[in-house]
C-alpha positions in Angstrom: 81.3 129.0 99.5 82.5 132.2 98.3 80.9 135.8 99.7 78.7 138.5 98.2 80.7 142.0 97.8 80.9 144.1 101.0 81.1 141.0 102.6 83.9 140.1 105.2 86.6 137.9 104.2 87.4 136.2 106.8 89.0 132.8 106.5 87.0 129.6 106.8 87.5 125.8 107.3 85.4 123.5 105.5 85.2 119.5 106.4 84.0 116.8 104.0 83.3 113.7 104.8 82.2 110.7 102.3 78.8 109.8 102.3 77.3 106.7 103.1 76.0 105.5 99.7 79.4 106.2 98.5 81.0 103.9 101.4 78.6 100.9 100.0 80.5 101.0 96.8 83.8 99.3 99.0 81.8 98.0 102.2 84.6 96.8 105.1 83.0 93.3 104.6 84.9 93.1 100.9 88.1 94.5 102.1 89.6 91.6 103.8 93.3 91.1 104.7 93.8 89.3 101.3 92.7 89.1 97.9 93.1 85.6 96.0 92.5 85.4 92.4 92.6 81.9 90.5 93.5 82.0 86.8 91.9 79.6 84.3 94.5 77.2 84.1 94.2 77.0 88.0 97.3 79.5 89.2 96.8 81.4 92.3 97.6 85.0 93.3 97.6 86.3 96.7 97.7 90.1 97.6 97.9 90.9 101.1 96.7 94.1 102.9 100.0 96.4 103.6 98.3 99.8 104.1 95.3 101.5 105.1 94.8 104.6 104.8 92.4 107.2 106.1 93.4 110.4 106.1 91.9 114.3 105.8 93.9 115.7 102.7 93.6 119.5 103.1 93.7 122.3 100.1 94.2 126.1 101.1 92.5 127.9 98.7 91.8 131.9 97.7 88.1 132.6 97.2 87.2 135.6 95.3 85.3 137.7 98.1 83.7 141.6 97.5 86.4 143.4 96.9 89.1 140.8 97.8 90.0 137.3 98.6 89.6 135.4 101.4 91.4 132.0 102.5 89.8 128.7 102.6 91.0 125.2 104.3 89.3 122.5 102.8 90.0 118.9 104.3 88.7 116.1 101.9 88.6 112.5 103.0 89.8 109.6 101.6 89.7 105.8 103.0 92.4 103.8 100.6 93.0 99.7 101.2 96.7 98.7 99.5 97.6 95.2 98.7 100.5 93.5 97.3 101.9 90.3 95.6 105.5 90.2 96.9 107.1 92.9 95.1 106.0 92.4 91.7 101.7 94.0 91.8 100.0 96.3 93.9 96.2 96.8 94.2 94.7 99.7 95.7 90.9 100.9 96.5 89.8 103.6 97.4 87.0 106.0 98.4 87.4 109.9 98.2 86.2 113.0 97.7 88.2 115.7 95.0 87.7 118.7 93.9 86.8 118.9 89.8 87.6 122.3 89.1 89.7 123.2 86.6 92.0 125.4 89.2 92.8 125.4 92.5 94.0 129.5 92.2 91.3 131.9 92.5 87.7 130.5 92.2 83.9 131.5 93.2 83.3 128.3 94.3 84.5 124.5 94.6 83.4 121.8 92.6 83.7 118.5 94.8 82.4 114.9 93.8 82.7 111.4 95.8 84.8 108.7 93.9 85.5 105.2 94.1 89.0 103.9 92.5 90.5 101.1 91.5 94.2 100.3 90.4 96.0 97.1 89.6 99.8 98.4 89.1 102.7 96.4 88.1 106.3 97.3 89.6 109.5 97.6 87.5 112.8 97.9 88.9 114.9 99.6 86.1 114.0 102.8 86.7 112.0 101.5 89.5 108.3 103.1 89.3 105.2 101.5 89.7 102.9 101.4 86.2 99.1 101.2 86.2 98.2 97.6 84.3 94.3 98.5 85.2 92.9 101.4 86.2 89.4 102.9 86.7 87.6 106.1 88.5 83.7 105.9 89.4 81.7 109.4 89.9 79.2 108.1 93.1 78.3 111.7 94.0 77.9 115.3 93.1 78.2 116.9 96.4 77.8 120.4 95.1 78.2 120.1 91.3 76.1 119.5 88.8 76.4 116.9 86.1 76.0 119.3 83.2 78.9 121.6 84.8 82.5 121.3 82.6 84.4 118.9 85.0 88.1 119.1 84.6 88.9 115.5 86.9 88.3 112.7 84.1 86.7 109.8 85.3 87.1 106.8 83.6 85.1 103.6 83.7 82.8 101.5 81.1 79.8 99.8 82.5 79.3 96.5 81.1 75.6 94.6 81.7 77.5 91.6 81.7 81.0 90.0 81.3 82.1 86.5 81.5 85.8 85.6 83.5 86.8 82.9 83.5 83.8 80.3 83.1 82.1 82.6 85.7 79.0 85.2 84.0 78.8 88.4 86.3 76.8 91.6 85.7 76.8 95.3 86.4 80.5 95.5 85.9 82.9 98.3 85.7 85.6 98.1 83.0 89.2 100.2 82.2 88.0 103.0 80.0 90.9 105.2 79.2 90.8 106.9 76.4 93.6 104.8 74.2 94.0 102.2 76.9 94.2 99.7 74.2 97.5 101.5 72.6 98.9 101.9 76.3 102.1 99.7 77.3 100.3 97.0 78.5 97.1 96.9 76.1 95.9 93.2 77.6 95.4 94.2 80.6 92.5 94.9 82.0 90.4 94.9 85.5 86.7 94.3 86.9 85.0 95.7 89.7 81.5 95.7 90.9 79.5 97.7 93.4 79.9 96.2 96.5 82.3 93.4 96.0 84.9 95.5 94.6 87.9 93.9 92.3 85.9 90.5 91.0 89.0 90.0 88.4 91.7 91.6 86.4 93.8 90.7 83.4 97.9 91.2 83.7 100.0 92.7 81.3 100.2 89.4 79.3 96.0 89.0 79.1 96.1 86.3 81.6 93.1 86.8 83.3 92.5 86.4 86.8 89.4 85.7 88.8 88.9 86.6 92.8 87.9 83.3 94.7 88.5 84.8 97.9 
């Protein structure tokens, strides 16, 4: 993207779709119409599937161009599953694609990466606003971006080679890795995914952790 001087600058549309290997991170096998997690004492929790969406969000951006500027329509996708627990805890996951340039104002080219998220928020009613109790953002692919580039979009996520929930030893495990996460409001929570299965677990704003038997 972006044109050579003396070139015309005439406006463009550019589509991105996410990739395959990206889509394997949340396969439409794991995201079912409910999640059910099982605490240790032997509580349950049920989320059920409220929203799906997949959608085309769409930037119009001004690409410096010879002399000039010329417009550019960018349409990223994104595929995001929502679940809830009554009115008291959402989950969302998501696949996208986002641009990690540090502006979206005049720039010689975009910087755009596939994602995988996942949130685990906790709803309050006075003001009412949902807060994040877990939250974590994988990198899956550079489309056109290289890893040594300054990104601007923090991802955050800590790998762990193993974790135990639960009773229950898993490995290859993605972990809330916000910088002062532990200082946040709700510094017990926390929430485990893995490639390909998705949320395994989470812990709620009071450490209780919860384990995904369904």
């Amino acid at each position: 993207m972006g044109c050579k001087k003396n070139e015309t600058c005439s406006s463009e549309e550019h589509v991105f779709d996410i990739s395959e290997d990206t889509k394997k991170w949340l396969p439409n096998e794991v995201l079912t119409k409910e999640l059910k997690f099982e605490s240790e004492n032997g509580e349950i929790m049920i989320f059920q599937k409220d929203t799906v969406y997949h959608r085309e969000f769409s930037n119009e951006l001004f690409i410096t161009c010879g002399d000039g500027q010329k417009s550019e329509t960018i349409f990223f996708e994104r595929i995001a599953h929502i679940y809830s627990s009554g009115d008291t805890a959402d989950i969302s996951l998501s696949t996208n694609i986002v641009n990690n340039g540090c502006t979206l104002d005049v720039v010689d080219k975009l910087e755009l990466i596939e994602e995988v998220v996942a949130r685990v928020e906790k709803w309050r009613f006075n003001p009412t606003k949902a807060k994040d109790i877990g939250y974590l953002s994988i990198r899956t692919k550079s489309i056109n971006t290289d890893e040594s580039d300054n990104i601007c979009w923090e991802h955050y996520a800590k790998f762990n080679s193993e974790i135990e929930l639960n009773g229950i030893n898993y490995q290859e495990v993605y972990t809330d890795d916000r910088p002062k996460h532990e200082n946040a409001e709700f510094p017990l929570a926390e929430i485990y995914f893995k490639k390909g299965e998705g949320l395994i677990g989470f812990a709620d704003e009071n450490g209780k952790k919860w384990r995904r038997i369904e």
